[in-house]
LUMSE-445208 format. One record per residue: residue number from 1; residue in one letter; z, x, y of N, C-alpha, C, O in turn. Coordinates in steps of 0.001 Angstrom, whole numbers. Example, Ala and Ser with C-alpha at 12.3 -4.5 7.8 and 13.67 -1.06 7.14 Angstrom:
+-----+------+---------+---------+---------+---------+---------+---------+---------+---------+---------+---------+---------+---------+
| pos | code |    n_zz |    n_xx |    n_yy |   ca_zz |   ca_xx |   ca_yy |    c_zz |    c_xx |    c_yy |    o_zz |    o_xx |    o_yy |
+-----+------+---------+---------+---------+---------+---------+---------+---------+---------+---------+---------+---------+---------+
|   1 |    a |    7800 |   13190 |   -5690 |    7800 |   12300 |   -4500 |    7800 |   13200 |   -3300 |    8465 |   14236 |   -3319 |
|   2 |    s |    7080 |   12850 |   -2250 |    7140 |   13670 |   -1060 |    7870 |   12900 |      30 |    8039 |   13409 |    1138 |
+-----+------+---------+---------+---------+---------+---------+---------+---------+---------+---------+---------+---------+---------+
***
This chain:
+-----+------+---------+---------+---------+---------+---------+---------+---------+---------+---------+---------+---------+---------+
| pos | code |    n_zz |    n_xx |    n_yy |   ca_zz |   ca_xx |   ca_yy |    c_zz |    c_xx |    c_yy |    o_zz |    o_xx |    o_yy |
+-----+------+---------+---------+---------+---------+---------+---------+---------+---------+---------+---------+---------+---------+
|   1 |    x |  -92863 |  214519 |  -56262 |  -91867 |  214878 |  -55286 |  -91020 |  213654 |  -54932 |  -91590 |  212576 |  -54765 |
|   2 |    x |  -89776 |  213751 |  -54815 |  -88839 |  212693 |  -54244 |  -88693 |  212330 |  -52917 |  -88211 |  211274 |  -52508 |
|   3 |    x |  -89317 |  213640 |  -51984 |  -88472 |  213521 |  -50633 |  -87653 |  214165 |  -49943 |  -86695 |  214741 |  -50460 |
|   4 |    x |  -87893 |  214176 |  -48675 |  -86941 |  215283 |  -47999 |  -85454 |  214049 |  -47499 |  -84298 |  214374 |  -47228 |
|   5 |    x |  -85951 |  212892 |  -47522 |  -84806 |  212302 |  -47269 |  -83617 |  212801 |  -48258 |  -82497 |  213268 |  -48047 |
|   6 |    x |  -84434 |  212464 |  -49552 |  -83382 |  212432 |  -50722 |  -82566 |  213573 |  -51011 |  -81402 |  213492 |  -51404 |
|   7 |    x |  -83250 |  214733 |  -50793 |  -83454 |  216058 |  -50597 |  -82008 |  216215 |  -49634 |  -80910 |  216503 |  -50109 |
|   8 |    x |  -82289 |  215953 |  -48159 |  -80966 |  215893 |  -47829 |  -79811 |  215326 |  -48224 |  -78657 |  215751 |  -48266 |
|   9 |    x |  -80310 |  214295 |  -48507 |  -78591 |  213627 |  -48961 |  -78329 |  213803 |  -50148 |  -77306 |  213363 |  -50674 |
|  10 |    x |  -79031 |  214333 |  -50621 |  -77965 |  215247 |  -52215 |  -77694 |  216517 |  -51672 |  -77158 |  217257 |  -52498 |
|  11 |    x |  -77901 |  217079 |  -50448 |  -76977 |  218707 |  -50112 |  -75784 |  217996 |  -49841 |  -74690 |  218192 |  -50369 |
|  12 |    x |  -76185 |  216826 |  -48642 |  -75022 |  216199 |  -48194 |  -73600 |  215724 |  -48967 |  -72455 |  216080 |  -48690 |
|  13 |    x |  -74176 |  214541 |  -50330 |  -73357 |  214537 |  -51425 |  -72658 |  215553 |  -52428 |  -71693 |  215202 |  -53107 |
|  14 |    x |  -73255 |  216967 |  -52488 |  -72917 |  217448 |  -53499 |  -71455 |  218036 |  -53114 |  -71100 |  218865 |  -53952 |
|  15 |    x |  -70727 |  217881 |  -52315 |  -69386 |  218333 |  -52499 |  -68669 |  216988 |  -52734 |  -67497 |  217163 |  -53067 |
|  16 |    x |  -69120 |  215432 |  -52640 |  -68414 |  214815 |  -53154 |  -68447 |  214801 |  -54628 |  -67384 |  214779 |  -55248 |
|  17 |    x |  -69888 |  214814 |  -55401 |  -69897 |  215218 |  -56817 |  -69305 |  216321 |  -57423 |  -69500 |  216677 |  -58585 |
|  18 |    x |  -68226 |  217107 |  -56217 |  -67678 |  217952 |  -57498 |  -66868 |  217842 |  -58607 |  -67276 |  218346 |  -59654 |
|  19 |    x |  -65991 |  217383 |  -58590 |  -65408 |  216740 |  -59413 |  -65668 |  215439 |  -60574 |  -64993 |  214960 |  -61485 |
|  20 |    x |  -66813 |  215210 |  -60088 |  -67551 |  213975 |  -61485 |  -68891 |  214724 |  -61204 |  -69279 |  215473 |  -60307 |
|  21 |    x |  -69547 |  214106 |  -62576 |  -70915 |  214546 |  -63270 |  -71331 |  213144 |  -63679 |  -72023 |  213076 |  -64695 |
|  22 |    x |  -71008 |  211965 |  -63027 |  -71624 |  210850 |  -63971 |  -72679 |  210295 |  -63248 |  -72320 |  210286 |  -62071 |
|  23 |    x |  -74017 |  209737 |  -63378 |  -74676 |  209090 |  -63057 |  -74516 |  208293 |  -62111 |  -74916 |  208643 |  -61001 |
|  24 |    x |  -73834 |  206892 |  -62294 |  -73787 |  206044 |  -61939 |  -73236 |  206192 |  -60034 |  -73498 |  205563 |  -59009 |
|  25 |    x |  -72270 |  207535 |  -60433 |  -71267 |  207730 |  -59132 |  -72102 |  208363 |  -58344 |  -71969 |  208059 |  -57159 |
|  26 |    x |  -73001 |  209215 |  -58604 |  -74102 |  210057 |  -57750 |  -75549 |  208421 |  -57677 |  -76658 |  208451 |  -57143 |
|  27 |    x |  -75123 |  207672 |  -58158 |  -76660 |  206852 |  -57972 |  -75877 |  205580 |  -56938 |  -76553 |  204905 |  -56162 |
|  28 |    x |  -74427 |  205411 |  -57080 |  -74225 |  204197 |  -55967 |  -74267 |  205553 |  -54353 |  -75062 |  205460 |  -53418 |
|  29 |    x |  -73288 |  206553 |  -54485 |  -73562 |  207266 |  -52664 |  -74828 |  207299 |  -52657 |  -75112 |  207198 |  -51464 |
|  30 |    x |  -75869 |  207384 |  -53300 |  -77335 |  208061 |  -53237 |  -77925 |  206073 |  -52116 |  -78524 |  205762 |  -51086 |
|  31 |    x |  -77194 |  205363 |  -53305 |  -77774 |  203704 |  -52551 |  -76781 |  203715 |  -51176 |  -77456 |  203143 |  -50320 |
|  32 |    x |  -76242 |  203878 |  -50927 |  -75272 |  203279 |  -50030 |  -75608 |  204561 |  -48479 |  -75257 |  204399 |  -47310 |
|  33 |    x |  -76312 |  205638 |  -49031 |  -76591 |  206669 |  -48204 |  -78642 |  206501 |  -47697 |  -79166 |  206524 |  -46583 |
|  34 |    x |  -78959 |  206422 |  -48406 |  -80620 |  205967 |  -48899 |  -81353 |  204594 |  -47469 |  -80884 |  203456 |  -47463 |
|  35 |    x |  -82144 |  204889 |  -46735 |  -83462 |  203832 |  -46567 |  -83775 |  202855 |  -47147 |  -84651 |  203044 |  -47991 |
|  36 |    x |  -83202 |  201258 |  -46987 |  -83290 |  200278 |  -48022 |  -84946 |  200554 |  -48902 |  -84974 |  200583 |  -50132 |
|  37 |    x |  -86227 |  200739 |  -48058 |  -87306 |  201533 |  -48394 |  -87290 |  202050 |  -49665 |  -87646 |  201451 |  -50680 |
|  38 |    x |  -86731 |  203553 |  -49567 |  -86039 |  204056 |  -50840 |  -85267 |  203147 |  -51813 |  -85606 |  203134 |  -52997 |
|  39 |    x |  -84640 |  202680 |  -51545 |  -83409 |  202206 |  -52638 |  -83929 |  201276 |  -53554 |  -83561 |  201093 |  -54714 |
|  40 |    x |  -85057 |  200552 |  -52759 |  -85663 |  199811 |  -53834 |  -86897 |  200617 |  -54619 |  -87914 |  199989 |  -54911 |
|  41 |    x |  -86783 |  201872 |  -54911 |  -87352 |  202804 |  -56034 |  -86219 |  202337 |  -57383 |  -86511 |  201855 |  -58477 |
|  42 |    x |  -85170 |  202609 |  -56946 |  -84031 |  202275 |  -57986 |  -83983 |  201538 |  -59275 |  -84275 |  200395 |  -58922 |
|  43 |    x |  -83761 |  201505 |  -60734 |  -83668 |  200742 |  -61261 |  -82751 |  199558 |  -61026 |  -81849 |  199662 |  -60195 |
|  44 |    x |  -82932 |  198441 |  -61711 |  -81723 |  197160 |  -61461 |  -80989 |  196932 |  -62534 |  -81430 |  197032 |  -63679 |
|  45 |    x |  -79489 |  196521 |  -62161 |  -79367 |  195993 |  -63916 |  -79988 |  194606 |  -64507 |  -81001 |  193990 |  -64176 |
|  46 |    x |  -79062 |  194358 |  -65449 |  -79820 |  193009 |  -66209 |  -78970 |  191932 |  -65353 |  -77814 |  192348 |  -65435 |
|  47 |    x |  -78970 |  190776 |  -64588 |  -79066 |  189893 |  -64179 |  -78006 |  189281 |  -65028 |  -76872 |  189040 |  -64613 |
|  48 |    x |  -78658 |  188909 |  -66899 |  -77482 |  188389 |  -67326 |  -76523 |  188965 |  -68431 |  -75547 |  188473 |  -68997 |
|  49 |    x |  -77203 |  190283 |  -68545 |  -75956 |  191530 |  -69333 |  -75148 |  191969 |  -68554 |  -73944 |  192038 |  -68798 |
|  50 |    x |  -75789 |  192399 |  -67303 |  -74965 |  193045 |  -66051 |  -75408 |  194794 |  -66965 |  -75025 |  195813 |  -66389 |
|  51 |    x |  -76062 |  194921 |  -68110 |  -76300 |  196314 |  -68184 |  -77344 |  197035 |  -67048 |  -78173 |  196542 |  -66284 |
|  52 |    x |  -76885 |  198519 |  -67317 |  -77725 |  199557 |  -66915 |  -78833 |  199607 |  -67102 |  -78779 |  198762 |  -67996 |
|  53 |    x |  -80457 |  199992 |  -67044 |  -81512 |  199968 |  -67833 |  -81436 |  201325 |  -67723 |  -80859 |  201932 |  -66820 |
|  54 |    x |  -82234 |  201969 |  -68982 |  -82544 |  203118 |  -69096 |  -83246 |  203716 |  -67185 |  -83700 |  203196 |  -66166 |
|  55 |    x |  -82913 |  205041 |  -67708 |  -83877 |  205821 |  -66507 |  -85434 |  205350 |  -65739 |  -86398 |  205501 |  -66490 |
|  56 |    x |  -85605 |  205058 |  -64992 |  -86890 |  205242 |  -64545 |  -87232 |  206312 |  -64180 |  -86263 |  207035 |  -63950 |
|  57 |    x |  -88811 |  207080 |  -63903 |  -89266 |  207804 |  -63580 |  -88913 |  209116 |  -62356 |  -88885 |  210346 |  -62403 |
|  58 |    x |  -88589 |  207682 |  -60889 |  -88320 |  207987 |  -59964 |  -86458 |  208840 |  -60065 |  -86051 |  209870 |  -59528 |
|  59 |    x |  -85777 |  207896 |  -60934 |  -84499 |  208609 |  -61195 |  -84519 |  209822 |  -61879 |  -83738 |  210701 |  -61518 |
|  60 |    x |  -85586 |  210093 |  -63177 |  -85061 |  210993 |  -63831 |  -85722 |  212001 |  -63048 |  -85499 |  213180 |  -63322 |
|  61 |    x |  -86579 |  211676 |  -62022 |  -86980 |  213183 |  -60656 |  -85503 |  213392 |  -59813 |  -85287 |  214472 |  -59265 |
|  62 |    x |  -84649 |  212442 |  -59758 |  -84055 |  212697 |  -58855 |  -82963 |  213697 |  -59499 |  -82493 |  214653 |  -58881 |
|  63 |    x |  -82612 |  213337 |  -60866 |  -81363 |  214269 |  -61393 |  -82185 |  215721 |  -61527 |  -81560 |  216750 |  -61270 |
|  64 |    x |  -83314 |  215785 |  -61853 |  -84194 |  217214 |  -62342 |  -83663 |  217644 |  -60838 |  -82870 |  218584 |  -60892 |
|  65 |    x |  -83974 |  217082 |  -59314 |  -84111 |  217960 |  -58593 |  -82714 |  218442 |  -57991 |  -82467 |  219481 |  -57379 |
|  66 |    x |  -81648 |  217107 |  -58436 |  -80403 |  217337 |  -58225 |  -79731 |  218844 |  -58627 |  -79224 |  219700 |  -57902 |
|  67 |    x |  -79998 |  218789 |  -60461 |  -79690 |  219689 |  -60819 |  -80047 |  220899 |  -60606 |  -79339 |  221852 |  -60932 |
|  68 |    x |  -81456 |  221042 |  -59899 |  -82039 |  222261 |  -59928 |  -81350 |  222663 |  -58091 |  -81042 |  223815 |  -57787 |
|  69 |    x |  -81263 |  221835 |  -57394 |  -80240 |  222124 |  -56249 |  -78825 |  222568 |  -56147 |  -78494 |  223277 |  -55197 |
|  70 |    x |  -78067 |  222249 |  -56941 |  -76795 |  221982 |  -57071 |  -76683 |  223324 |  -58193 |  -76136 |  224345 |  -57776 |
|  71 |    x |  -77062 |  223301 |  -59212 |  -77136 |  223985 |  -60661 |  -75781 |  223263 |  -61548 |  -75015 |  223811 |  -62340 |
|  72 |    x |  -75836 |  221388 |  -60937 |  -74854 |  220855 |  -61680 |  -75427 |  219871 |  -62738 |  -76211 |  219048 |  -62265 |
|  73 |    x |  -75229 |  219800 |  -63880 |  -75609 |  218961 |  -64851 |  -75372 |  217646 |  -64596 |  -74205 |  217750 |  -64217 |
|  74 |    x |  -75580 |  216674 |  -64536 |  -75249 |  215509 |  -64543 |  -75388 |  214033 |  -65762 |  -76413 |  213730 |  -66373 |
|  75 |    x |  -74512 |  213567 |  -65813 |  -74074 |  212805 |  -67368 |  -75138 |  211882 |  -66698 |  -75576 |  211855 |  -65548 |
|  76 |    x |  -75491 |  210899 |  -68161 |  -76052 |  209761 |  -67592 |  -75618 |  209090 |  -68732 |  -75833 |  207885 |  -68859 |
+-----+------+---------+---------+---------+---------+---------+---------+---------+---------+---------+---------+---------+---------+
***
């Protein structure tokens, strides 16, 4: 389970995600909305790529429950 925090603030977000489906844009409101607590579930990037890292665990619960709330697909 993710949480009822999280839980809320993806009802909350999902009318700003209407118009994009990308990851990144649903994972910065999710940080900037989120319990520093929470936020450090988050993956990090690389320090000296500045890349993305693949999914963690805790994220790929969060798009399953996104999508299954919303019934919106989301890119990653």
């Amino acid at each position: 389970m993710i949480g009822e925090e999280i839980e809320n603030t993806i009802l909350e977000l999902s009318p700003a995600m209407d118009k994009d489906d990308e990851w990144l844009k649903l994972k910065r409101l999710l940080l900037v909305s989120l319990h520093p607590e929470v936020r450090s579930k988050f993956s990090r990037r690389d320090e000296i790529t500045k890349k993305q890292p693949s999914l963690n665990e805790f994220e790929k619960k969060i798009l399953m429950r996104y999508e299954s709330i919303t019934g919106k697909k989301i890119r990653v």
